[in-house]
DOBAVO-699092 format. One record per residue: residue in one letter; y negated, x negated, z of N, C-alpha, C in turn. Coordinates in steps of 0.05 Angstrom, whole numbers, plus 32768, in hexadecimal, padded with zeros to 4 digits. Layout:
! residues N
AYXZYXZYXZ...
! end
This chain:
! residues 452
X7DBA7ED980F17DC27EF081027DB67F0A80F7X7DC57F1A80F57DBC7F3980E87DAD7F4380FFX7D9B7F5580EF7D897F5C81077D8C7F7D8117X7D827F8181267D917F9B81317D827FAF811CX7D797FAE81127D6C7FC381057D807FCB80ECX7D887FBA80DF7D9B7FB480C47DBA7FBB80CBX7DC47FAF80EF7DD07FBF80FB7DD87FDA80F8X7DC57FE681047DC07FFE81037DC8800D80E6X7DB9800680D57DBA801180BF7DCD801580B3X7DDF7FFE80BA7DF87FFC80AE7E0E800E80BEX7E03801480D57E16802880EC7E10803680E2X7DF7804580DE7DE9806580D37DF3806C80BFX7DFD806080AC7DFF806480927E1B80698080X7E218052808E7E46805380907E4D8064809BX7E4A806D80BF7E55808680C77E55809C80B9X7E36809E80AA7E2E80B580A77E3780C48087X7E4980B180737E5380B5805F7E7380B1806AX7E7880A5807B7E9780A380747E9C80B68091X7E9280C480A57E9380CD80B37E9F80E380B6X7EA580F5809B7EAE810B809B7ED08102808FX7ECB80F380817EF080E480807EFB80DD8096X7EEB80CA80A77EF080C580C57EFF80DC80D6X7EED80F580D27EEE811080E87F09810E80D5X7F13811B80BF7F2F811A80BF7F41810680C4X7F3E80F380B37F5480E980C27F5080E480E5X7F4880E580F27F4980E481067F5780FD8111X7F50811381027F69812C81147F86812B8101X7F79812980F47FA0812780E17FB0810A80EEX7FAD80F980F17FB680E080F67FBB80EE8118X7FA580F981237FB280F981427FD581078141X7FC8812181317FDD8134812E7FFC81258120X7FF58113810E800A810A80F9801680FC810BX800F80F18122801F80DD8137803480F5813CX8038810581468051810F814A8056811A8134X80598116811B80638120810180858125810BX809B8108811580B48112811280B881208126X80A28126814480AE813B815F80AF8159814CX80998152813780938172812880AB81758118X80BC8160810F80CB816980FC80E2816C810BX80E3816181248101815D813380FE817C8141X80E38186814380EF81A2814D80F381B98135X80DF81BB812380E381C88107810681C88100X810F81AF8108813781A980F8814081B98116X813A81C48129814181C68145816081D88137X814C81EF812F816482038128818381F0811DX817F81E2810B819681D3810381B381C08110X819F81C1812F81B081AC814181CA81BC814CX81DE81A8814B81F681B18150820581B68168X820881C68173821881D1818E822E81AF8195X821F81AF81B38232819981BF824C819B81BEX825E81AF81BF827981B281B5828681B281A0X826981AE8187827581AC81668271819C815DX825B817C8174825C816D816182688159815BX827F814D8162829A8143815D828881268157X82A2811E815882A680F8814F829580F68131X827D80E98131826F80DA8118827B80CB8104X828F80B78110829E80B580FA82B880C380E9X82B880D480F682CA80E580EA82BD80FB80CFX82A880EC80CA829A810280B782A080EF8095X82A78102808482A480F6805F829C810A8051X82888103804D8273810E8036828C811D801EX82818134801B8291814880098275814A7FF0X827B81477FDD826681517FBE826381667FC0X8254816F7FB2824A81877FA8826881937F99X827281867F85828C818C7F6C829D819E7F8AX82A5818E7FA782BD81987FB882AC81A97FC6X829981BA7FBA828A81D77FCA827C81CD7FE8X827381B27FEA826581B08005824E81BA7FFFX823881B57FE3822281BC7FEB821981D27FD5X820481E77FD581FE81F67FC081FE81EA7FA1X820C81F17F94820A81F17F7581FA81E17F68X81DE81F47F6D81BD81E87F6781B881CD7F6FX81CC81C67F8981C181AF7F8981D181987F77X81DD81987F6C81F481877F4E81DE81807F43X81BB81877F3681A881797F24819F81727F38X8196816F7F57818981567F60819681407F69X818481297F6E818B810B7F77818F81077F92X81A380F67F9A819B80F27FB7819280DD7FB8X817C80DF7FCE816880BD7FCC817480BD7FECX817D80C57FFC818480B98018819980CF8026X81A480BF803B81AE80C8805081A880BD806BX81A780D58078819980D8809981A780D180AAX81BA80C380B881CB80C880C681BE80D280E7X81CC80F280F581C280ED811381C280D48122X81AD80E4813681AD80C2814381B180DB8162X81C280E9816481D080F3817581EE81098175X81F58111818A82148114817F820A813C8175X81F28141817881F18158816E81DE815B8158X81D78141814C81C38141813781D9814C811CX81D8815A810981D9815E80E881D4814080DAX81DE813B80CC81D6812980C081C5813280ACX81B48125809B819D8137808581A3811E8069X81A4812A805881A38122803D818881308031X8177811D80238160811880178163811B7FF8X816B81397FF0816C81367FD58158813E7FC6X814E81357FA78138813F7FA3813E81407F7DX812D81567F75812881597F60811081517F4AX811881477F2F80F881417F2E80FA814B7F19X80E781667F1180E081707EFA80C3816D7EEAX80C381877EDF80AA81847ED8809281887EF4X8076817F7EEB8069817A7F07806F818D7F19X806E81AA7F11806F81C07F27808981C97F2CX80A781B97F2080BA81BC7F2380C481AE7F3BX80C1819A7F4480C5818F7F4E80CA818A7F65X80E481897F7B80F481947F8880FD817E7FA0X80F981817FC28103816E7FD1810F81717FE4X812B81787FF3813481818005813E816D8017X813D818680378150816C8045816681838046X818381758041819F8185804281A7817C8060X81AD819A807181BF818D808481D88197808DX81E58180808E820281788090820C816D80AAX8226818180AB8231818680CC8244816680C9X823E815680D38252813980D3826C813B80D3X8272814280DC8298814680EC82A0815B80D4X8296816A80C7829F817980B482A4817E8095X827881718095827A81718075826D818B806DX8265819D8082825D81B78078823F81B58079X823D81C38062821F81C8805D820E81DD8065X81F781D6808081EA81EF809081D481F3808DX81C181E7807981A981F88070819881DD8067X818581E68057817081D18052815581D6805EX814881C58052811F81CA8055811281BB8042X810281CC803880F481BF802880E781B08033X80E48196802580D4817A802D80B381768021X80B18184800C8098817C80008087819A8004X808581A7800F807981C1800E807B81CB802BX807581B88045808581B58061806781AD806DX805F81BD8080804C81B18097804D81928097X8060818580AB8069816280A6805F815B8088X80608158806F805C814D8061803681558059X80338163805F8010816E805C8001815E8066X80148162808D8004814A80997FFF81318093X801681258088801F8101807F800A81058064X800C811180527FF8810F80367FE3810C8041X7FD68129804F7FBB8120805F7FAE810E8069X7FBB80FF807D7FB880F080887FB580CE8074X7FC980D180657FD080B280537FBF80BF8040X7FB780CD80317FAB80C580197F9B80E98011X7F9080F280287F7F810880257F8E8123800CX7FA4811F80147FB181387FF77FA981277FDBX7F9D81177FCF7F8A81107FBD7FAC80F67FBBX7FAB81017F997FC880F77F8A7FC980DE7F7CX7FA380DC7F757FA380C77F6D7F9E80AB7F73X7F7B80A57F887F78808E7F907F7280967FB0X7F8A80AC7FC67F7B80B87FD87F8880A57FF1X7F9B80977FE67F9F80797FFA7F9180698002X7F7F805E7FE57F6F80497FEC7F5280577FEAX7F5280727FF17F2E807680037F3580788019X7F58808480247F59808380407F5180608048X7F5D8054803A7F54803380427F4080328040X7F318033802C7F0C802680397F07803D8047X7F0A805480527F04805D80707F0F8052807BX7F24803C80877F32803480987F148021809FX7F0B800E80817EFA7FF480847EDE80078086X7ED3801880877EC7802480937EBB802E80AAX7ED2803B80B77EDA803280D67ED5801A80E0X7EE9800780CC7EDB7FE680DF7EC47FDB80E3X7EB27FDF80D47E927FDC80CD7E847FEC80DEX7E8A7FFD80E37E7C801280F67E84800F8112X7EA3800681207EA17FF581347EA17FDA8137X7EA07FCB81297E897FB4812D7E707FB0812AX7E5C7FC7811C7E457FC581257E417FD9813EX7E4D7FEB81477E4C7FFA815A7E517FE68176X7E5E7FDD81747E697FBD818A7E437FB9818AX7E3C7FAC81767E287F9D81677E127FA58179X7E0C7FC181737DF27FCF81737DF87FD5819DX7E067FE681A27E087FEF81B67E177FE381D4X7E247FC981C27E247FBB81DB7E047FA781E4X7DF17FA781DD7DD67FA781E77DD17FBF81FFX7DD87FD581F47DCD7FE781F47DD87FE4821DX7DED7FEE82167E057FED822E7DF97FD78241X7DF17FBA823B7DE17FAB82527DCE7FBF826BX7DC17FC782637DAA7FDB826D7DB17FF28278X7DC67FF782787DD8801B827C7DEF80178291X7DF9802182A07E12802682B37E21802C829CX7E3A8029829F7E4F802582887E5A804E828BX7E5B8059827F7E6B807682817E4B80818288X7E33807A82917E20808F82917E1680A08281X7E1380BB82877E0E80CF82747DF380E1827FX7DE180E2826E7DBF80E782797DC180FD826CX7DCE810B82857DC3813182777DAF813B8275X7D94812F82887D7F8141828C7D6C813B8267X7D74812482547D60811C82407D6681288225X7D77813682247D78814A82157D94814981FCX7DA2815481F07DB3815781E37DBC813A81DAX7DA3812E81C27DA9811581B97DAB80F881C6X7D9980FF81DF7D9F80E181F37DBC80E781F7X7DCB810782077DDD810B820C7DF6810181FDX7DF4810281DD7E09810281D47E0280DF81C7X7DF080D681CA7DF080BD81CA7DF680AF81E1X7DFA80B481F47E0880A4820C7E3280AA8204X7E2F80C281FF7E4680CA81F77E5580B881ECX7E4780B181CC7E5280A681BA7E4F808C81C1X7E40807981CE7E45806081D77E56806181ECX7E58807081FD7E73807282137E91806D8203X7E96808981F67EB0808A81E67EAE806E81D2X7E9C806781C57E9E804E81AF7EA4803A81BCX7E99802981D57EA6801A81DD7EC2801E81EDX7EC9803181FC7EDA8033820C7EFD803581FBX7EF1804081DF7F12804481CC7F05802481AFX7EEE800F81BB7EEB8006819D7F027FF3819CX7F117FED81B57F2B7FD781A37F437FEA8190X7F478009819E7F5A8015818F7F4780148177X7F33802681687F25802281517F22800E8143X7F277FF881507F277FE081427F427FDE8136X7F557FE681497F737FDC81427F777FF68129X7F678004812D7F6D801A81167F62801980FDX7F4F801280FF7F3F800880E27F547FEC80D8X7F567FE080DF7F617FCC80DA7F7F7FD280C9X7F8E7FDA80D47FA77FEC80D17FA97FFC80BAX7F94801180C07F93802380AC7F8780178093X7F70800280977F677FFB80707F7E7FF3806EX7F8E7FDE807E7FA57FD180637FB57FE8805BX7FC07FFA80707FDA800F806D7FCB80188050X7FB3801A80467FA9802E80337FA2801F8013X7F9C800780197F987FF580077FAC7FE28007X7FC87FE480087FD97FD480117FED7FD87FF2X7FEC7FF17FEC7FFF7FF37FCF7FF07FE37FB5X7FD17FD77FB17FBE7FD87FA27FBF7FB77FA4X7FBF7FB77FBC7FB97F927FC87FD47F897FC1X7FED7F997FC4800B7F8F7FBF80027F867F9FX80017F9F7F9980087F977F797FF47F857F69X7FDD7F847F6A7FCE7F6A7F647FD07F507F67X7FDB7F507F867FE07F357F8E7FFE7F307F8BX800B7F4A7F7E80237F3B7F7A80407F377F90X802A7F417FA180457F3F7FC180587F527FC9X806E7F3F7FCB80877F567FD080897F5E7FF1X80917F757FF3809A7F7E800B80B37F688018X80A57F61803080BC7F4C803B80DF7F568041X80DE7F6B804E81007F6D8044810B7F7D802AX80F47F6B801780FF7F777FF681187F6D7FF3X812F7F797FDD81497F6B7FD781517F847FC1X81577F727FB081607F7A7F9381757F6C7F88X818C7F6B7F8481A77F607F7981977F557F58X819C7F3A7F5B81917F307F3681A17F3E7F1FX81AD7F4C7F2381BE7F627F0181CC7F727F0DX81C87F8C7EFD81D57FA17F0281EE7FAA7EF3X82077FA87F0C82207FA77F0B82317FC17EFBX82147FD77EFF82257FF27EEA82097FFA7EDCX821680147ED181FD80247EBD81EE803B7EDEX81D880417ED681D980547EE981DD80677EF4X81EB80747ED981F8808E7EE38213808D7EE9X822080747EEB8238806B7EF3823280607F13X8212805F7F17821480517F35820A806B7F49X81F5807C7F3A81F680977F4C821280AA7F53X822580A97F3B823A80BA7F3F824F80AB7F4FX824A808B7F58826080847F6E826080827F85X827780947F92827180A37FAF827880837FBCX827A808B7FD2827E80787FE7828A80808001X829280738016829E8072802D828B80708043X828F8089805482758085805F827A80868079X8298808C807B829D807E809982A8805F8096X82AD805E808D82B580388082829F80288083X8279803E807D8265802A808282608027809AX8262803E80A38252804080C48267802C80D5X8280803280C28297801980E08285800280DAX828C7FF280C982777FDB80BC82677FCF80CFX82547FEB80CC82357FE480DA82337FE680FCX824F7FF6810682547FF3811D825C7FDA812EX82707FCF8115827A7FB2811F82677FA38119X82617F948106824A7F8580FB822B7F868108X82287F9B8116820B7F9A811582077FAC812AX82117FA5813882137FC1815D81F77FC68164X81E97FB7816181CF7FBC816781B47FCC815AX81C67FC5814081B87FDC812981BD7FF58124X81A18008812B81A280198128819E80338111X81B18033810081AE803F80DF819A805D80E3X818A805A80D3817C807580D0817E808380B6X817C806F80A5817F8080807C819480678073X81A38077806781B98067804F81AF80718034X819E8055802881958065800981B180577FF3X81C2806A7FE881CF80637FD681BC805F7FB9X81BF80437FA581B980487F9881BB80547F80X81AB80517F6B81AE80617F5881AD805F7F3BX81A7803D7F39818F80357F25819E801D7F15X81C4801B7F2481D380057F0D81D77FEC7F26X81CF7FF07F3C81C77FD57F5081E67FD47F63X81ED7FEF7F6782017FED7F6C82007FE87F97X81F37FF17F9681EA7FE27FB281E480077FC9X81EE80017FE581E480157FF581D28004800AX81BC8015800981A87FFF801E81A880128037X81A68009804D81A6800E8064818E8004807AX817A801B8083816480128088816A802080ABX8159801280BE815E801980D38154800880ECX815A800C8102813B7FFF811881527FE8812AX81427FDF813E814F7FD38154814A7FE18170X814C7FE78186813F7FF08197812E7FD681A1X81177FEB81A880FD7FE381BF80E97FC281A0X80EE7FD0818B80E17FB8817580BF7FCE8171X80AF7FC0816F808E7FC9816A80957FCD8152X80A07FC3813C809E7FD5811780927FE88116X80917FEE80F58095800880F480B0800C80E9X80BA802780F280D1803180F180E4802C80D7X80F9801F80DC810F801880C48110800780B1X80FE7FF280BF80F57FDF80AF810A7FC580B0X811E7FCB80BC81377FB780BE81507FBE80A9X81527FAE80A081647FB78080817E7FAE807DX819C7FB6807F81AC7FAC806B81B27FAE8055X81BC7FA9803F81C37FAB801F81E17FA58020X81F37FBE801E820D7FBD801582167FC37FF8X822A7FB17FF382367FBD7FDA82467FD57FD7X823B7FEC7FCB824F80037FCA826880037FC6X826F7FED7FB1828D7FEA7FB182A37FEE7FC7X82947FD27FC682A47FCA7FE482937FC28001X827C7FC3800082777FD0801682757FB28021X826D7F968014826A7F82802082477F7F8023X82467F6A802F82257F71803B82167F54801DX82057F60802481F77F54800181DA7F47800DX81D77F57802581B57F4A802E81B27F5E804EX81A97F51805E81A37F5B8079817F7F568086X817D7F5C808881577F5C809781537F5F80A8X81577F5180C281517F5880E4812F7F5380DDX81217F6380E581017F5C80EA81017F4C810AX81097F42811A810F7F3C8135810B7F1C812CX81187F188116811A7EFA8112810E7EF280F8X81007F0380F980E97EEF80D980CD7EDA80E7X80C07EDB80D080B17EC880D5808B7EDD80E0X807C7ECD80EC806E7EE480EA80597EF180D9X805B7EE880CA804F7EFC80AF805B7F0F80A6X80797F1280A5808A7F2B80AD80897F3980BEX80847F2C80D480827F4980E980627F4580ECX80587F3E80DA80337F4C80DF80377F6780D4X803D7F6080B8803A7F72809D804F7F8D80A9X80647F8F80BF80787F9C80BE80717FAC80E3X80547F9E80E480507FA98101803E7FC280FCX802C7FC780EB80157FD380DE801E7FE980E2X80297FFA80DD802E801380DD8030801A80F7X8046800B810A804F801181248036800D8132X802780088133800B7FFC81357FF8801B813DX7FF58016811F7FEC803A81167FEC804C8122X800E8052811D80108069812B801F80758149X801F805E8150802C8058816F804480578173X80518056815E806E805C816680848038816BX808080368181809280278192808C802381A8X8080804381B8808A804181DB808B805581E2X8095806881CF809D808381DC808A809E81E6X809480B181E5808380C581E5805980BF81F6X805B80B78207804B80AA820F803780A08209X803C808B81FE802C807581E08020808F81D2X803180A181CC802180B081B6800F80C281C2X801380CE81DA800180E181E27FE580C681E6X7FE580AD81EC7FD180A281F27FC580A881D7X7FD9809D81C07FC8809581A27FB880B2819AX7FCD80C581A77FBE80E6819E7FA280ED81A9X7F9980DF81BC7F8280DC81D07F7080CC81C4X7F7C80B681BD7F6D80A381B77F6680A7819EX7F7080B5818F7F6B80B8816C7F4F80C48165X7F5680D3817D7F3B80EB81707F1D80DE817BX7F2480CC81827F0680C6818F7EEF80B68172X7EFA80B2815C7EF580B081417EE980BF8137X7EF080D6813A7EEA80F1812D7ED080F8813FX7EDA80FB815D7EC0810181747EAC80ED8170X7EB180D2816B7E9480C881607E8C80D28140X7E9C80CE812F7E8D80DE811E7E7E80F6811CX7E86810681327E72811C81387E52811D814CX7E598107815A7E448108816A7E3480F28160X7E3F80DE81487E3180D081427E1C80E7812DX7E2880FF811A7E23810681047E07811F811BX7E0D812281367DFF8136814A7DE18123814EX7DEC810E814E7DD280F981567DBE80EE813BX7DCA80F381247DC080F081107DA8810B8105X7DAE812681087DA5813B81057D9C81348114X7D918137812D7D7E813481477D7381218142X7D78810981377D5C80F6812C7D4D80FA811BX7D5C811181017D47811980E57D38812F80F0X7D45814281067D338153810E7D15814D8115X7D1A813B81287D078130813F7CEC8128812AX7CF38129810E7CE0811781007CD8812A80E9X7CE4814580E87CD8815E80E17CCC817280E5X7CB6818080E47CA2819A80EA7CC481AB80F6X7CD581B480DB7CE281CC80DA7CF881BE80ECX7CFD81CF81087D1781C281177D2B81D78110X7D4081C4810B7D5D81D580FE7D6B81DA811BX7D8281F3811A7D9281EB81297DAB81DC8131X7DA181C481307DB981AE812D7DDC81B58135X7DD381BE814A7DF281C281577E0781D4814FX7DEC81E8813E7DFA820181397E0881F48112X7DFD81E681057E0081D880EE7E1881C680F3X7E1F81B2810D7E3381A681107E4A81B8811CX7E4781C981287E5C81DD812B7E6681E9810CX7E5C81EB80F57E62820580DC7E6E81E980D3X7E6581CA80CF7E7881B780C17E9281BB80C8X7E8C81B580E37EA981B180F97EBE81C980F8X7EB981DC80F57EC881F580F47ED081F480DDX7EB981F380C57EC481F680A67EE081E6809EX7EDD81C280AC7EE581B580A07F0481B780ADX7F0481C280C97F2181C780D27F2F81E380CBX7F2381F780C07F25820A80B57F3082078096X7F2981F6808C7F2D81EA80707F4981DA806DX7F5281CB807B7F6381B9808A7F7781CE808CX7F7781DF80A77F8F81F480A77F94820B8085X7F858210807E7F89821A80617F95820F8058X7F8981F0804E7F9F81DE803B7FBE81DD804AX7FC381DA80637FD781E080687FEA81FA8067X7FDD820D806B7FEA822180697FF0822B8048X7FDC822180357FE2822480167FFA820E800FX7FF881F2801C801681E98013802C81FA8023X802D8204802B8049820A803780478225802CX80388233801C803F8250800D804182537FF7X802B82407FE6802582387FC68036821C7FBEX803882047FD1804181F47FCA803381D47FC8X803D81BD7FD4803081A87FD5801F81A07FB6X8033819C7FAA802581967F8A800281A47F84X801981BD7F827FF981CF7F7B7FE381C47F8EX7FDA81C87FAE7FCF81C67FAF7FBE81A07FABX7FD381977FB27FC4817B7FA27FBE81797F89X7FBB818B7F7A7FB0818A7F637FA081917F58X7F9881AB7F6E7F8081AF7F6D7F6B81977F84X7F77818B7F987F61817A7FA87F6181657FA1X7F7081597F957F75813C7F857F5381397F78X7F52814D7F5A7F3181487F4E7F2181547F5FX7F2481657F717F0E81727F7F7EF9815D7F9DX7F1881477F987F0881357FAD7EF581267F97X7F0281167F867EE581107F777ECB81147F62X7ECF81367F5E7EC481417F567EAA81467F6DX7EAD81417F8D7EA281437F9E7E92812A7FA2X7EA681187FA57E9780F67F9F7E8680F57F90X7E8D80FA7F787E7480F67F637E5E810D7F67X7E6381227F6E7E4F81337F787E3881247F85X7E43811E7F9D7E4081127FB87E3080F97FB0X7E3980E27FA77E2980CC7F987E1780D17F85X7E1080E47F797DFE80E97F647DE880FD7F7AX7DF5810E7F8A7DD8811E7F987DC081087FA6X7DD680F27FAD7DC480E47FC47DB180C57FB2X7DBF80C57F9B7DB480B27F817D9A80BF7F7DX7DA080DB7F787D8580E77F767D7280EF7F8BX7D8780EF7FA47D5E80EE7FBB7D5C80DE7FC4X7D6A80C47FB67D6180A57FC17D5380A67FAAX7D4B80A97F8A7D3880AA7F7C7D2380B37F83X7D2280CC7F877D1380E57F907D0380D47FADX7D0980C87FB77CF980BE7FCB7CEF80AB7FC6X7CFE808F7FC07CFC807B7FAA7CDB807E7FA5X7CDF80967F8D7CC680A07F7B7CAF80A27F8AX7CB380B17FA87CA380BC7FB57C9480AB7FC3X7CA3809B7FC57C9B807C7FDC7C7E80757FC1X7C8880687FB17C7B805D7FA17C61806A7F92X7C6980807F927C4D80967F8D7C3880947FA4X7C4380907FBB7C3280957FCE7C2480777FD5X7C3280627FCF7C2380437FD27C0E80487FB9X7C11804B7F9C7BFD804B7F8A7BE8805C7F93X7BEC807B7FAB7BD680847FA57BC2807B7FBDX7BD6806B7FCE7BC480597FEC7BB780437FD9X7BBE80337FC77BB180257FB67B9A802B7FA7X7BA180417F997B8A804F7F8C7B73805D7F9DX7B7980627FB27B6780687FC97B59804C7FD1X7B6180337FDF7B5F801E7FE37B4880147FCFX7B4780157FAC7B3180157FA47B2280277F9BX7B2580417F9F7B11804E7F9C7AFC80487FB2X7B0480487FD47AED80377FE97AF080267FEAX7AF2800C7FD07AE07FF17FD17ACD7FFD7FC3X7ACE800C7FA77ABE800F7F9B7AA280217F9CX7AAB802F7FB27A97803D7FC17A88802A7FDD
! end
């Protein structure tokens, strides 16, 4: 049995390095839960007058060549189509360009259904919504900023299971929600932080949990080799691929299809492909399913439009709907506006312990120094800096551009790391040293009065 002391240490220590990853993701993730209410009002302008928006299937995709869409757009790709999921939604096409690094180009096109006319775009990669989602999944950081969001996820977990560990003792002895104002700041915010830790530790649990795999999940795929369960790939490719990007298709002929065939399915992206496969995949939900979103798949042949592979998640096995629950999990999405204001509540209480854990930490080094700092006023200049820093990087992608600035925070995160690991290598030496200097000179004292 581990002892409370070692406990402890392991709470102290972990919080107290991964704690400031914690504080973000914990506000970006609250915030990122409504990522599409943000994007569904951002497209607001685009939505179509109830008297214009006519019969859905009455709509066929017009090219660029028959003047539907700007010029410019003839050198990008289309990687998807949006279809509304109401009679005044635009439909949105996902085209994107890939140049050189800072060339590099991603729009959503939107397109009046019933017409074919083209009413404006938005940039996708240089957009509030996408700042948030980078943030949140992989800290802006381009290169390994997935899998530190994951060991902060396993971070988190360690810290509420010894927090369970340490403070459900504690809690025996205490009225459950009591808060002892008269003993001063740090008892205060230590009742705090055992109140909030137990009262949100099953969501924190379900979040740590969630989040390492969501983060270490591309790293663990590819090592171990495991395919995504509604993977599907045709064994040979039936054209070249610039013979399979340039063949249009019928796109009221799909939606009849998917009307008859599959009434229950609800289409959200039609990715035509592009790559010789010859195939249009169709990704999309069921109502009232826990997933995450669109994780139910058909595979048509573009030709002709026969079905090649279908994926109800409703009826797999359950290792499919473990691996396919994770996200919906996450980020609350399967019970409606609701669910999320809880998860938005509930998110931040991650962050609020990392602060009052990091309030209770300063108030213990104080307590054990001549010189008293002013703690509160030091956790206020983090807390401000670091949300102050936060809205910047946002406001520089959406004026300078996503790229750029991940390219500057990509090395700057571990230019910080290694900072960071080398300051504290050296006043764990530096003390190390000090420890040890001071036993030889209690020793050397020790026989100087035998010898006296």
């Amino acid at each position: 049995m581990i002892k409370n002391k070692t406990l402890w240490r392991i709470h102290n220590w972990t919080g107290l390095y991964v704690g400031i990853v914690i504080g973000i993701l914990s506000i970006s993730g609250a915030v990122a839960i409504f990522i599409p209410e943000i994007e569904d009002f951002l497209d607001h302008s685009y939505q179509l007058p109830s008297s214009q928006s006519g019969e859905k299937a009455s709509f066929v995709f017009k090219t660029v060549e028959e003047g539907s869409l700007p010029e410019e757009f003839s050198k990008f790709s289309l990687l998807g189509i949006y279809p509304g999921q109401t009679p005044e939604d635009p439909w949105v096409y996902d085209y994107y360009y890939s140049g050189e690094k800072y060339e590099s180009e991603r729009y959503k096109v939107f397109v009046d259904p019933s017409t074919g006319d083209y009413l404006g775009r938005k940039d996708q990669l240089n957009s509030v919504p996408n700042y948030l989602r980078q943030v949140h999944v992989r800290l802006m950081d381009g290169w390994y900023g997935r899998q530190l969001v994951g060991l902060a996820g396993i971070g988190l977990l360690v810290i509420s299971i010894t927090g369970l560990l340490i403070y459900g003792n504690f809690m025996k002895s205490q009225v459950f929600g009591a808060i002892r104002n008269q003993k001063g700041i740090r008892v205060i915010m230590a009742d705090w932080h055992k109140l909030i830790g137990i009262a949100a530790l099953l969501f924190n649990l379900m979040i740590a949990i969630t989040g390492g795999w969501l983060g270490l999940q591309p790293k663990l795929m590819t090592w171990t080799d495991m395919k995504v369960p509604n993977h599907y790939q045709r064994s040979e490719k039936p054209l070249e691929a610039s013979q399979d990007e340039a063949l249009n298709f019928d796109l009221n002929a799909l939606m009849g299809k998917l009307n008859t065939e599959f009434p229950d399915f609800k289409p959200v992206m039609i990715i035509p492909s592009s790559n010789g496969y010859n195939t249009i995949e169709i990704r999309g939900d069921y109502v009232g399913t826990l997933y995450e979103p669109h994780i139910h798949k058909i595979v048509l042949d573009k030709t002709d439009l026969q079905t090649l592979f279908a994926y109800d998640g409703r009826k797999q096995n359950f290792w499919h709907k473990l691996y396919f629950i994770q996200e919906g999990l996450h980020f609350g999405r399967y019970a409606g506006l609701i669910t999320k204001i809880l998860y938005f509540i509930l998110g931040l209480t991650s962050g609020f312990l990392s602060l009052t854990g990091f309030i209770i930490y300063l108030k213990r080094k104080e307590a054990k120094t001549v010189f008293k700092s002013t703690v509160m006023k030091t956790v206020f200049v983090y807390s401000v800096s670091i949300l102050v820093f936060l809205i910047l990087m946002g406001w520089a992608v959406t004026f300078f551009g996503y790229v750029w600035v991940a390219t500057v925070i990509t090395p700057s995160v571990y230019i910080f790391l290694i900072g960071f690991i080398v300051y504290h290598l050296f006043r764990w030496r530096k003390r190390r040293r000090s420890i040890i200097n001071e036993k030889i000179q209690k020793n050397k004292s020790k026989i100087t009065a035998r010898q006296l």
